[in-house]
Backbone bond lengths (Angstrom), bond angles and torsions (degrees), N, CA, C in turn:
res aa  C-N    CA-C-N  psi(-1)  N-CA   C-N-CA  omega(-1)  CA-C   N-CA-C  phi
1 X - - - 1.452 - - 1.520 108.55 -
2 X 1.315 115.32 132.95 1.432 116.81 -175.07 1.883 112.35 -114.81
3 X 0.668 99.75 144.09 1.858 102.46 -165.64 1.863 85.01 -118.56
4 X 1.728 85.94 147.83 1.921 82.08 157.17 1.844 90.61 -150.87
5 X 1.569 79.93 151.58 1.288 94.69 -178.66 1.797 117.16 -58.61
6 X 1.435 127.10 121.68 1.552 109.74 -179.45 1.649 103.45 -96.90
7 X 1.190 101.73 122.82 1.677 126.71 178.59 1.688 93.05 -62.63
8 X 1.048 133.07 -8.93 1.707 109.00 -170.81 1.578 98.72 -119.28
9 X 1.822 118.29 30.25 1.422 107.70 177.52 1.692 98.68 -77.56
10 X 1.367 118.29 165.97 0.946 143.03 -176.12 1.853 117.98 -74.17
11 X 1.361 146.17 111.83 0.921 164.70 -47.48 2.003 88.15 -173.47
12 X 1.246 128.66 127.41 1.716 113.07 -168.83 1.176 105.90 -65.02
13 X 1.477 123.60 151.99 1.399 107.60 168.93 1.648 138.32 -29.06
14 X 1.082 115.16 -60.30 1.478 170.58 145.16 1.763 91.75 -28.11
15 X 1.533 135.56 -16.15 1.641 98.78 -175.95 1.307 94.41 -82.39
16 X 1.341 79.01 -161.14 1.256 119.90 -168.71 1.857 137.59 85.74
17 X 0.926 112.37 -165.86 1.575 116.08 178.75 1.144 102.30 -85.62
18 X 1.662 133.23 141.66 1.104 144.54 -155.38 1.927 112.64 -153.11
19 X 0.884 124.50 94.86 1.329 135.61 173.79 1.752 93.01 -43.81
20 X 2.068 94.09 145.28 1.213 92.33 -164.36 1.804 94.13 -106.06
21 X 1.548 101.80 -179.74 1.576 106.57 -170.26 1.793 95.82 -78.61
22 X 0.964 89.13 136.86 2.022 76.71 157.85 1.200 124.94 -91.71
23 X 1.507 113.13 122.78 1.086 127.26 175.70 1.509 127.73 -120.41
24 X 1.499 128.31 144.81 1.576 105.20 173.67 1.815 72.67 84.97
25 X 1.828 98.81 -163.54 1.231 125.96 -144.99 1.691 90.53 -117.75
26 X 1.224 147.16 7.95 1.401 139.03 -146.53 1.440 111.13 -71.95
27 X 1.178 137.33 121.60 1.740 117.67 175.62 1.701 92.88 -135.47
28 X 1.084 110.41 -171.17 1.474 98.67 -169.55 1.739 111.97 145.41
29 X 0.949 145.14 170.32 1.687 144.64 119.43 1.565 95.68 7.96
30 X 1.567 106.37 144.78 1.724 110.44 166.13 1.413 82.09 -142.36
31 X 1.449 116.60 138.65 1.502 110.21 141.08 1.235 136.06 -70.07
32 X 1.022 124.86 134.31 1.313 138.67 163.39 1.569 109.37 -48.04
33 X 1.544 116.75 142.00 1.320 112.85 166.76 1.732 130.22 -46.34
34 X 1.152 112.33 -36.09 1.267 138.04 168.18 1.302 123.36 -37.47
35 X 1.450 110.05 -59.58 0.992 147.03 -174.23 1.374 129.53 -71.82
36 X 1.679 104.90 -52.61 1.215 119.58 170.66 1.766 108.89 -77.72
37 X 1.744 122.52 -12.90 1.147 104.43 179.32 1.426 105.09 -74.38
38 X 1.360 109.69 -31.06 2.098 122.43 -157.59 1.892 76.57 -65.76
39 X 1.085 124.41 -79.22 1.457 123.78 -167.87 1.702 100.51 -42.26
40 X 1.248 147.70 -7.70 1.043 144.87 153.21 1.425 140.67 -45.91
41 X 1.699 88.39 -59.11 1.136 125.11 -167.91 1.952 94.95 -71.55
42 X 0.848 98.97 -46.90 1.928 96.83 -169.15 1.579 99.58 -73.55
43 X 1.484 116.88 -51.02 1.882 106.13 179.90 1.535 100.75 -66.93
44 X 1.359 131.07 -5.76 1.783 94.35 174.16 1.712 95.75 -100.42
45 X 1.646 121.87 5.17 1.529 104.12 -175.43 1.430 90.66 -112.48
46 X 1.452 118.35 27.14 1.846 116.02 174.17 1.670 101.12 -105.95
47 X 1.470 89.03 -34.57 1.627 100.58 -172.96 1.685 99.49 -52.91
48 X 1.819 102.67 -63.53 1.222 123.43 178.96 1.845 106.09 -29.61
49 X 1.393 101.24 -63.34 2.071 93.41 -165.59 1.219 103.96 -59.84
50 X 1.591 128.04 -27.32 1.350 131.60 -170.33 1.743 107.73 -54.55
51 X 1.203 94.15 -60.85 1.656 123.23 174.14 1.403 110.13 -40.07
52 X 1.524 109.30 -51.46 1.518 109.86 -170.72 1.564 114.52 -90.29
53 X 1.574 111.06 -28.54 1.360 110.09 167.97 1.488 133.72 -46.02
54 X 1.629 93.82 -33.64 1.695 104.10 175.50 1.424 117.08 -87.64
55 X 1.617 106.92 -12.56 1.381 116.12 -173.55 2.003 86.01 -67.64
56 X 1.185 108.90 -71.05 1.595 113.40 -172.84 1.401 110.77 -48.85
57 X 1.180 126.31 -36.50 1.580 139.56 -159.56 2.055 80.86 -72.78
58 X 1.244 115.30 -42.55 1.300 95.24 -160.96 1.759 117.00 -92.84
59 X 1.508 97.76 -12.06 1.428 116.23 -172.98 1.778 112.73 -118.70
60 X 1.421 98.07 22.43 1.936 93.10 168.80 0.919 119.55 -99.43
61 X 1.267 134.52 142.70 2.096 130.99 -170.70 1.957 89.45 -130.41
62 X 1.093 97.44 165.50 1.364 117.60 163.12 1.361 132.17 117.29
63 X 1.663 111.12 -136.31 1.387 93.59 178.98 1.460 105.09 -113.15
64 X 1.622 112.12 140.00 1.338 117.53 -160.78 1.585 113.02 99.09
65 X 1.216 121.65 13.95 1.413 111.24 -142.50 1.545 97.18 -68.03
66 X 1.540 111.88 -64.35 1.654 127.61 -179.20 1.903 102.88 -23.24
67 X 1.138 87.15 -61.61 1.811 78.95 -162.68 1.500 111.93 -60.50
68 X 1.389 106.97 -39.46 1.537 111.85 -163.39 1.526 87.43 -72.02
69 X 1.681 143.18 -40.26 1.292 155.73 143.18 1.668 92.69 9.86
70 X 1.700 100.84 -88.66 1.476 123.64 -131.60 2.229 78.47 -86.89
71 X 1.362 125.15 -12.73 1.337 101.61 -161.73 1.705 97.90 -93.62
72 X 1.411 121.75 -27.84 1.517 140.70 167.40 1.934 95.10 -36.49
73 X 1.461 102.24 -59.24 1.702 116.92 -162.71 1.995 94.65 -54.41
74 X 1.206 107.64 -28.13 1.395 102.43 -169.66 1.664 103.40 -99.02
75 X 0.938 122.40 -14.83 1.421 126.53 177.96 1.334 99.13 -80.62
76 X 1.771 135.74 -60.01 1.116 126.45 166.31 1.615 140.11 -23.27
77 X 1.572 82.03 -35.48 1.855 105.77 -151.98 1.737 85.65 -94.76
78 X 1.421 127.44 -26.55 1.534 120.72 164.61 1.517 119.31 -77.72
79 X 1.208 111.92 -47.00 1.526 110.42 157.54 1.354 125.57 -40.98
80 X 1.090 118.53 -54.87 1.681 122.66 -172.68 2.202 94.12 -71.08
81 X 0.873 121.24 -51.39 0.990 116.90 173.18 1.454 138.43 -77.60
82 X 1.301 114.72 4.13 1.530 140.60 151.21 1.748 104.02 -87.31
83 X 1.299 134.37 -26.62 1.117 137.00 -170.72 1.781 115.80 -82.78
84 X 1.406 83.68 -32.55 1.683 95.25 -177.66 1.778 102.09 -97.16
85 X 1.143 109.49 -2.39 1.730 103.25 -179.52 1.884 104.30 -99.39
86 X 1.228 99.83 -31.19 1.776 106.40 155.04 1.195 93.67 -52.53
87 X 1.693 123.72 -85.51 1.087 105.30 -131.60 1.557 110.20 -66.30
88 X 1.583 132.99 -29.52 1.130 131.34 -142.00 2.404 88.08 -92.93
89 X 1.463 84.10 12.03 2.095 77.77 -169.45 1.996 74.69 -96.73
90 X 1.366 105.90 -52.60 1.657 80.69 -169.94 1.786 115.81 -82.56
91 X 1.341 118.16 20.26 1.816 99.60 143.95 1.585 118.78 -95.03
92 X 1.222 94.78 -15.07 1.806 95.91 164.44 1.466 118.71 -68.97
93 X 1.439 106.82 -26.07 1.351 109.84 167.59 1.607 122.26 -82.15
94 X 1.577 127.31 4.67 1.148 144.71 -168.00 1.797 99.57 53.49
95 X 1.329 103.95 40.41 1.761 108.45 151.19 1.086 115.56 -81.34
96 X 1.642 149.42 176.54 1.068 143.71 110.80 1.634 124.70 -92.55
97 X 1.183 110.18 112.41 1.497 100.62 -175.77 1.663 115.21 -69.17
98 X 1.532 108.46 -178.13 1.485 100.04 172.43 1.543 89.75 -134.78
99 X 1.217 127.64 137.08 1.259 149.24 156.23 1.625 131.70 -128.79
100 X 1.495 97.66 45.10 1.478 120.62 158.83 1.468 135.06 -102.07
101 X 1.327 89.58 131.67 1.650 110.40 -150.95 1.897 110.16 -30.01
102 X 1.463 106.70 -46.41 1.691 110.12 178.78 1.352 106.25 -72.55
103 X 1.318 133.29 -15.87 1.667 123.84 -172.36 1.604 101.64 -92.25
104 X 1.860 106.25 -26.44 1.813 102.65 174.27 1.308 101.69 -73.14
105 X 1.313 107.42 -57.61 1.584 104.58 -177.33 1.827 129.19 -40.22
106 X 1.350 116.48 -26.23 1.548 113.89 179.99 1.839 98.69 -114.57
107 X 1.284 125.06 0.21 0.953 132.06 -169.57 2.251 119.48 -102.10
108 X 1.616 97.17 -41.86 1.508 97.04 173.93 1.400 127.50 -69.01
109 X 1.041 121.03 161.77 1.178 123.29 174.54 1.944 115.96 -94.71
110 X 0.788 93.03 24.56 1.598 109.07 -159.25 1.751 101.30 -115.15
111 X 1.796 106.30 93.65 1.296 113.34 -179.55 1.980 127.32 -48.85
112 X 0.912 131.47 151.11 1.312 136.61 -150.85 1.554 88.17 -74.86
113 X 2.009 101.95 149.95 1.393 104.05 -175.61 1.431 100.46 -94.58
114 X 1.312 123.37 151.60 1.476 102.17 177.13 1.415 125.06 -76.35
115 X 1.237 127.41 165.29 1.578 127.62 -179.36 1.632 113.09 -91.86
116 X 0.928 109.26 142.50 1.876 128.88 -171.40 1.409 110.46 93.49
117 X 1.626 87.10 -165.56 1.513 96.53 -170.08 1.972 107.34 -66.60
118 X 1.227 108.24 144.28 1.597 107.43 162.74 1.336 117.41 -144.69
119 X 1.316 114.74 147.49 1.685 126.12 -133.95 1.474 72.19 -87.28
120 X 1.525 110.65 178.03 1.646 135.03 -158.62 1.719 87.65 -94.74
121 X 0.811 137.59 -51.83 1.707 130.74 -175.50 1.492 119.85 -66.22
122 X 1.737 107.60 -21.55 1.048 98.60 162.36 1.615 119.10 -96.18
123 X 0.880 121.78 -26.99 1.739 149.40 -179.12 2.218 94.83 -36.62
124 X 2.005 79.47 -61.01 1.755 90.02 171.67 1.341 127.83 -35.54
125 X 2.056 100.27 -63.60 1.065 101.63 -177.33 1.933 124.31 -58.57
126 X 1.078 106.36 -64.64 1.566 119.04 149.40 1.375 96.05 10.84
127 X 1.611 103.69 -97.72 1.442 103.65 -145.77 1.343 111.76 -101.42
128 X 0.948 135.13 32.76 1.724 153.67 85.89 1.311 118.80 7.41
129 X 1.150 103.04 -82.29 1.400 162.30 177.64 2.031 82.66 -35.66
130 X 1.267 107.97 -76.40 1.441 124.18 -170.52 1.227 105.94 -56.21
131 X 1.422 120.30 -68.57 1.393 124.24 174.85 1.374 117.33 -27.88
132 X 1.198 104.54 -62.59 2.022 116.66 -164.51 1.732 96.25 -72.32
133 X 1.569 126.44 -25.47 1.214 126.38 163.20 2.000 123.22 -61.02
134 X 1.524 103.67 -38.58 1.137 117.17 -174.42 1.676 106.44 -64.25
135 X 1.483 99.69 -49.58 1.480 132.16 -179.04 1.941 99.57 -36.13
136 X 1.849 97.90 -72.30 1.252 105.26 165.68 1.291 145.58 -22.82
137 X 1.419 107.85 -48.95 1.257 116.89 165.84 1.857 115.86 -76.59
138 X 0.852 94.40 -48.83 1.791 81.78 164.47 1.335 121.80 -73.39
139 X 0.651 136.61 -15.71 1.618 133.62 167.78 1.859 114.53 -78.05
140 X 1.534 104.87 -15.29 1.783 107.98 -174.03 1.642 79.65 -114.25
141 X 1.368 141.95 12.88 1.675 108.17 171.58 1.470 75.64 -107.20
142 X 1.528 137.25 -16.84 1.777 126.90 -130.74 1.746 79.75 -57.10
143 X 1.084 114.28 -79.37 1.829 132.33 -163.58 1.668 95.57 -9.05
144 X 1.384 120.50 -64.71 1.309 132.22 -160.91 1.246 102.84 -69.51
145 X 1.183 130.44 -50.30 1.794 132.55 -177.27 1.640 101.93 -73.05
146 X 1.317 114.06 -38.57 1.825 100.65 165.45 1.551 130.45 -58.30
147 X 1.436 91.56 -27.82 1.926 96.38 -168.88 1.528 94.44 -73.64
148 X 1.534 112.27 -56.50 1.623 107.43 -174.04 1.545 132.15 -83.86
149 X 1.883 102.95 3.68 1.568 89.67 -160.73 1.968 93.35 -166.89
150 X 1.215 116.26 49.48 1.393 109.11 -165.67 1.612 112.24 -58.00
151 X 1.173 125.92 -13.50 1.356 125.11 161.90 1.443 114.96 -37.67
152 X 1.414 90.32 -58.76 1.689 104.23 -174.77 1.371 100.17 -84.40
153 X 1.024 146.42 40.78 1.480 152.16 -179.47 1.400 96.07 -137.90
154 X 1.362 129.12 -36.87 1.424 127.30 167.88 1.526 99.48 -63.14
155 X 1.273 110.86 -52.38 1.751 89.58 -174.25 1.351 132.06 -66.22
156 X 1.481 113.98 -7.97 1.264 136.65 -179.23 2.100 97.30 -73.42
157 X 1.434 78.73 -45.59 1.660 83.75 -170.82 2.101 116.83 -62.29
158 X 1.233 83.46 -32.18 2.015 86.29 179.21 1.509 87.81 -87.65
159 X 1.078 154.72 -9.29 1.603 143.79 -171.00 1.798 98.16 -100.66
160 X 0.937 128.29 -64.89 1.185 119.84 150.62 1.783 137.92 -24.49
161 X 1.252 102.46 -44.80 1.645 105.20 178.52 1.717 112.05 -87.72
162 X 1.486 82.39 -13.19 2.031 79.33 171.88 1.238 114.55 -98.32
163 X 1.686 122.23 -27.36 1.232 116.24 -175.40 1.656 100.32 -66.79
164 X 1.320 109.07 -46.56 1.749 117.93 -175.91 1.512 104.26 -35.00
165 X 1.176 105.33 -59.05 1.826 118.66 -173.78 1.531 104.17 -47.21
166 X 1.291 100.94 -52.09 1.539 100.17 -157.90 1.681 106.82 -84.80
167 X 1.373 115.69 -24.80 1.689 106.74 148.29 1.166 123.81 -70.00
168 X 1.389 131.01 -15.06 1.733 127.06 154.69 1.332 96.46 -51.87
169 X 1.456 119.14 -53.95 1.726 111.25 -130.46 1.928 101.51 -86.73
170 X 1.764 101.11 -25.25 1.614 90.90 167.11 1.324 128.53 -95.35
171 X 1.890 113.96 -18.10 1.377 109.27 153.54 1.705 133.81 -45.89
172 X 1.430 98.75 -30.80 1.357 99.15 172.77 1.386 147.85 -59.18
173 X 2.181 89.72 -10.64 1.097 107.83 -167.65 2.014 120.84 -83.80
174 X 1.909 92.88 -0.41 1.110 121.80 -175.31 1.466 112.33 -104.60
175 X 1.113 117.87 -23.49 1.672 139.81 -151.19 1.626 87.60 -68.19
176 X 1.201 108.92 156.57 1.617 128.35 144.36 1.369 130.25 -118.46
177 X 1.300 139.33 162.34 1.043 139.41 -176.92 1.704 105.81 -50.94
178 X 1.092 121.84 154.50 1.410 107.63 171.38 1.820 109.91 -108.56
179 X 1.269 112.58 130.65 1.668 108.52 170.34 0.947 134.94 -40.92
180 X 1.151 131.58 135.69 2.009 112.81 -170.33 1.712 88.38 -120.02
């Protein structure tokens, strides 16, 4: 029996980004609702590649397997750590993010990975595929996180130039010479 995940389940009451109580003495920068959703939107589709990287990392066979193996492990290990630098920019902003598994799941923009084994050429395309998707979404909130918060538009900017790299560096693994 094969199950697939449906991308259009419904989202917990309760997600989303959530402005925090003030407590203690904190004053500072506030995000704007706006703002803190666009910073939303990219930590639940960082969470997402994290999620799916290991999904492939654990289910790719073929030829090349080891490297494309050990290069997935490093794509993960930037995701999860692009995910927590979102999230920890919007509690500095007195956001609370949500990065629970049912609020990523009805919430990313990042189409479902498939389940089982998948050969190394497709594995590439895939998560390619994810990257330049992840990319997407930061590049359509960038405008909104620049007008109110270019700090956090800088972080958009180093999260962006690595994901770019690292969809060069596994597309390549498909690439051919090009004809001149």
């Amino acid at each position: 029996m094969t199950t697939t995940l449906d991308r259009n389940t419904e989202a917990p009451a309760d997600a989303g980004v959530k402005t925090s109580r003030r407590q203690n003495a904190e004053h500072g920068f506030r995000a704007s609702k706006a703002l803190a959703e666009a910073l939303q939107r990219v930590h639940v589709d960082l969470i997402e590649l994290h999620m799916q990287g290991k999904q492939a990392h654990w289910n790719v066979v073929g030829p090349n397997f080891r490297d494309l193996h050990l290069q997935l492990d490093e794509i993960v290990a930037e995701a999860r750590e692009f995910s927590d630098t979102v999230a920890e920019r919007l509690r500095a902003l007195h956001a609370v993010p949500d990065g629970r598994s049912d609020t990523v799941a009805a919430t990313t923009s990042l189409p479902a990975f498939p389940h089982g084994e998948v050969s190394t050429t497709q594995t590439v395309d895939l998560v390619t595929e994810r990257l330049e998707a992840v990319v997407g979404t930061m590049r359509e909130v960038h405008d909104t996180v620049d007008e109110e918060d270019p700090t956090s538009a800088d972080i958009l900017h180093g999260i962006i130039e690595r994901l770019e790299q690292l969809a060069w560096m596994v597309s390549a693994e498909n690439r051919s010479v090009a004809k001149r």
